[in-house]
C-alpha positions as CSV (number, residue, x, y, z in Angstrom):
1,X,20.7,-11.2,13.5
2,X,23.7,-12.6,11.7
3,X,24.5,-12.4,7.8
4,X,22.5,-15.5,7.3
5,X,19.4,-13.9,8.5
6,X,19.8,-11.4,5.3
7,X,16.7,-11.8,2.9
8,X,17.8,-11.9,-0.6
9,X,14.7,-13.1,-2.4
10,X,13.9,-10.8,-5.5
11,X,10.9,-8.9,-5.1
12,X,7.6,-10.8,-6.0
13,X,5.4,-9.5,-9.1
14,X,2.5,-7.5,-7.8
15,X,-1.2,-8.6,-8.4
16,X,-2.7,-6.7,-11.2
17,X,-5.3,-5.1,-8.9
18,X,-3.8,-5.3,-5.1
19,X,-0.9,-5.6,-3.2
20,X,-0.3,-9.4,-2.8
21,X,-1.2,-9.5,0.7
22,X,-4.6,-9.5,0.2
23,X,-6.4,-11.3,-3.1
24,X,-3.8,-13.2,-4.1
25,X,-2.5,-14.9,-0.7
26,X,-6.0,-15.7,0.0
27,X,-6.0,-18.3,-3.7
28,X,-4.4,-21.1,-0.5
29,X,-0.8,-20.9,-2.5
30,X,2.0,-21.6,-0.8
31,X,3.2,-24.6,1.7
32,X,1.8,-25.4,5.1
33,X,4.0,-23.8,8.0
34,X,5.0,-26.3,10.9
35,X,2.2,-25.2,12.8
36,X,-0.2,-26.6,10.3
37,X,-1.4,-23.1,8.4
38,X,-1.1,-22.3,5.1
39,X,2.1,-20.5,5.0
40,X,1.1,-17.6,2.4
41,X,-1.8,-17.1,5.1
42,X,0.9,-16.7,7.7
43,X,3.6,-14.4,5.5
44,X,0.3,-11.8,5.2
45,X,-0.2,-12.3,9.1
46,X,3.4,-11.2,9.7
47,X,3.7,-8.6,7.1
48,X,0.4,-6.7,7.9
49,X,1.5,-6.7,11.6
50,X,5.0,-5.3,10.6
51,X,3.5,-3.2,8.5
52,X,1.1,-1.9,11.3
53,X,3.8,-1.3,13.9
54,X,6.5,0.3,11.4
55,X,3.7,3.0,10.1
56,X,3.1,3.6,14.0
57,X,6.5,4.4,14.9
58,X,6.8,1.6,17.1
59,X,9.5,0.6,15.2
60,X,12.2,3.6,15.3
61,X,13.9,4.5,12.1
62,X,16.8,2.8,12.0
63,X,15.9,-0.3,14.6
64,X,17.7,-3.3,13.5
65,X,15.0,-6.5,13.6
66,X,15.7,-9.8,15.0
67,X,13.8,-12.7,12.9
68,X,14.0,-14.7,15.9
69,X,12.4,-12.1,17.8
70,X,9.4,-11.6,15.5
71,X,8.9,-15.3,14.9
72,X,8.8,-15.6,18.3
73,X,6.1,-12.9,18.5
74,X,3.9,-13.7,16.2
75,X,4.6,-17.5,17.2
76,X,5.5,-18.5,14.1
77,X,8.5,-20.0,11.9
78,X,11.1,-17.5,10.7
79,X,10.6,-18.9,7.2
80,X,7.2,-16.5,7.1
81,X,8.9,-13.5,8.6
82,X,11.2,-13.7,6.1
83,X,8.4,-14.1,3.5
84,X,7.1,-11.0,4.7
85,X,10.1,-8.5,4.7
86,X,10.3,-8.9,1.1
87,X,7.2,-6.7,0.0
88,X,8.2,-4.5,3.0
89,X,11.8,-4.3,1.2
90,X,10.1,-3.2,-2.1
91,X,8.2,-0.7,-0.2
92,X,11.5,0.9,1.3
93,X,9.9,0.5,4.8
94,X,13.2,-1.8,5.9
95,X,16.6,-2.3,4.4
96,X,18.3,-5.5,4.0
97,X,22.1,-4.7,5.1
98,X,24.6,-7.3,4.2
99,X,26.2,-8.6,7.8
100,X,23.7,-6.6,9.9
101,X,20.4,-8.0,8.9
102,X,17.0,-6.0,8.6
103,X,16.6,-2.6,9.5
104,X,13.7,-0.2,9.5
105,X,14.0,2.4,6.9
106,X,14.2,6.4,7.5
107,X,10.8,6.9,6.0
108,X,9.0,10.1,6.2
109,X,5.5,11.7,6.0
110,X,7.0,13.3,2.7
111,X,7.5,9.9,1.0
112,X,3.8,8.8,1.6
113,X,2.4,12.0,-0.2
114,X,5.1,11.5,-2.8
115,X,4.2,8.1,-3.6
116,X,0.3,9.6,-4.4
117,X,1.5,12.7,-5.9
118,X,3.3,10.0,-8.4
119,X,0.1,8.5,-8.9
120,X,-1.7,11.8,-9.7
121,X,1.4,12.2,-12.4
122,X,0.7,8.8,-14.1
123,X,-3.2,9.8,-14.0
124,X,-2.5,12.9,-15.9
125,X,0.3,11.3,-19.1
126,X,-1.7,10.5,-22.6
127,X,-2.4,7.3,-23.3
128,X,-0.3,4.6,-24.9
129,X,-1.5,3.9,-28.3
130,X,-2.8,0.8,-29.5
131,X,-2.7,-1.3,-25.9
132,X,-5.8,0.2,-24.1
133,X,-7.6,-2.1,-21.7
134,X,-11.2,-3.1,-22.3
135,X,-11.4,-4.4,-18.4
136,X,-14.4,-3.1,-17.0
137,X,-14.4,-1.3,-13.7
138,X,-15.7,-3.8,-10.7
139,X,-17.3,-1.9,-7.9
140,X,-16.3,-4.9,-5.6
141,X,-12.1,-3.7,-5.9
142,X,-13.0,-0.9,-3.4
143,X,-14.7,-2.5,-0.6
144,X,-12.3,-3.9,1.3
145,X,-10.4,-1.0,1.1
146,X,-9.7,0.5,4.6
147,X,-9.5,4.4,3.7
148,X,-9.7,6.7,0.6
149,X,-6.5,6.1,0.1
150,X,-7.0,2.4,-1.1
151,X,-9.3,3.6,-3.0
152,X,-7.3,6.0,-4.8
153,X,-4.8,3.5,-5.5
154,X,-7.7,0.9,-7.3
155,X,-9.3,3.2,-8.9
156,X,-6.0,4.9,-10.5
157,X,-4.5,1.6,-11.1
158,X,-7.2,0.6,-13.4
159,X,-7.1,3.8,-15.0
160,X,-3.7,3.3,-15.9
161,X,-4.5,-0.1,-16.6
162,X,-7.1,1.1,-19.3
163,X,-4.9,4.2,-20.9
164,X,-2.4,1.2,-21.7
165,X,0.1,2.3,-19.0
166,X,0.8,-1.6,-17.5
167,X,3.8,-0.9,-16.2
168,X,2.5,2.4,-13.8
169,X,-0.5,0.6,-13.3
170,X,1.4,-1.7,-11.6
171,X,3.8,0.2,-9.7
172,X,0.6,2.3,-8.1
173,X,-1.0,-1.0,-7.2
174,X,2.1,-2.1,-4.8
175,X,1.7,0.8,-2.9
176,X,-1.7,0.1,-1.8
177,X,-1.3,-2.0,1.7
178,X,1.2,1.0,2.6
179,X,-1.2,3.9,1.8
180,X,-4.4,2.6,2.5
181,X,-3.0,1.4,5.9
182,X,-1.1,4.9,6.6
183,X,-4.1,6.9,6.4
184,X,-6.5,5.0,8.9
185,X,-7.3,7.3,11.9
186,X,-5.0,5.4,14.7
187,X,-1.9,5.4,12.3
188,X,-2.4,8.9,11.0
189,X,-2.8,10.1,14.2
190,X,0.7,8.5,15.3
191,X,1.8,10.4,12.7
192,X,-0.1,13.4,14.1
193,X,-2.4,13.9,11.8
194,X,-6.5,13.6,11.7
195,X,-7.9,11.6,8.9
196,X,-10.9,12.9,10.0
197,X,-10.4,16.6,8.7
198,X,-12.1,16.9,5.2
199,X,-13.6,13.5,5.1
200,X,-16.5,13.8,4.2
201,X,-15.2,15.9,0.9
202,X,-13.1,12.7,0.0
203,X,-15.6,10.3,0.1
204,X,-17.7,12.2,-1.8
205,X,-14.6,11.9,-4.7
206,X,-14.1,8.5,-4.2
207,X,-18.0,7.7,-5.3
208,X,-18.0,10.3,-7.8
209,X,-14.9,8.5,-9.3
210,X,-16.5,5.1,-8.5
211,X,-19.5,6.2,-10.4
212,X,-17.8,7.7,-13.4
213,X,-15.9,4.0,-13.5
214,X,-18.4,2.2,-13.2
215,X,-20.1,3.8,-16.7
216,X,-16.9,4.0,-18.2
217,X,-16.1,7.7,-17.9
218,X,-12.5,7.6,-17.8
219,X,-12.4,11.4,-18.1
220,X,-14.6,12.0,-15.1
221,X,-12.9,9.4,-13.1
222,X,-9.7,10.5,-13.9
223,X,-10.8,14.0,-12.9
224,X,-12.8,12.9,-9.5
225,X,-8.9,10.5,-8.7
226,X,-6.6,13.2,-9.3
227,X,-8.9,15.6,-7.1
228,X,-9.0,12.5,-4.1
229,X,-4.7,12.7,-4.5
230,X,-4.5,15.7,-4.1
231,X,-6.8,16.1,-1.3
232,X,-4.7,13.5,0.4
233,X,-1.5,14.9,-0.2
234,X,-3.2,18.4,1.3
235,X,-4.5,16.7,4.6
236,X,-1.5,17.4,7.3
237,X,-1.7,20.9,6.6
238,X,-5.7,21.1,6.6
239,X,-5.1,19.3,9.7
240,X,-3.0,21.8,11.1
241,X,-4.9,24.7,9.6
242,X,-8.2,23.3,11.1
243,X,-6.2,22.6,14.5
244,X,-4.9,26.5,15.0
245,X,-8.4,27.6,13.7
């Protein structure tokens, strides 16, 4: 890929309760692609299947990627691809190199549990005088979430969200498609570990925080969250203490 494959296009501004890959793209904004689809649709397409293949290692750390290539792929226009590598920019899951192009990031198992054990952080800072939230929790944010870890990024993002900390609020809700997808059994276990292990313990948090949301318990909540992050950012070595067990 030559220089004029380089995305430069600033980094979108997250949806206030999801990564913009999900709610938002579905509103039908965006222009149609030459094939006749919606090309928003088509930018989510690409970037949840880049997203899916990078997490799985099929992409090595470090690959260069070939627009033309992926287009081709997904049988598509480039014009979504490059769509899609924004967000994935943001996320540091690729780089944008000037005169090389797009390369896959040197991202590590570390880096996910860091990105929770920020969230557990922000969970646990006072809140920001005079700009609370009123918002209501909505038991419908966490259903289409794909693991506890989705979860754990709604449910801390409207904490944040009602403490008055906006800007964190938002930060924790970008990392959502990364996180929730990460810790789904066939990507976890590409990355060797069992999501399986200690389940059943972090679903129980996630209602418990659901529940204490849902009448307005921020103390609860914020209790049952900061448990669920730190459960997640204990899973690879409960996996590996269950595995030599």
């Amino acid at each position: 890929m030559g220089y004029d494959d380089t995305v430069t296009a600033p980094s979108p501004r997250p949806h206030p309760r999801g990564p913009q890959t999900d709610r938002a793209a579905m509103s039908g904004l965006g222009g149609p692609d030459p094939l006749g689809v919606r090309r928003s649709l088509l930018r989510d397409a690409v970037f949840t299947w880049l997203l899916d293949r990078i997490l799985r290692g099929e992409y090595r750390r470090g690959q260069r990627l070939r627009l033309d290539a992926i287009a081709d792929d997904m049988r598509v226009s480039r014009t979504p691809v490059r769509e899609a590598l924004v967000p994935l920019e943001s996320l540091r899951l690729v780089s944008v190199q000037r005169y090389v192009g797009v390369v896959i990031a040197h991202w590590s198992l570390d880096q996910m549990q860091e990105r929770i054990r920020l969230g557990c952080t922000m969970l646990t800072a006072p809140p920001m005088p005079g700009s609370r939230s009123a918002e209501r929790f909505d038991p419908f944010w966490i259903r289409d979430c794909m693991t506890e870890a989705g979860a754990f990024v709604e449910l801390g993002s409207w904490l944040l969200r009602r403490s008055g900390a906006t800007v964190s609020a938002d930060w924790l809700a970008t990392q959502r498609p990364v996180l929730d997808m990460f810790y789904t059994d066939d990507v976890a276990a590409a990355n060797g570990i069992d999501a399986v292990v200690d389940r059943r313990h972090r679903l129980d948090l996630v209602e418990r925080a659901r529940a204490a949301a849902v009448r307005d318990d921020l103390d609860d909540c914020a209790k049952a969250v900061r448990a669920l992050g730190e459960c997640l950012i204990a899973l690879p070595d409960r996996f590996r203490a269950a595995e030599s067990a």
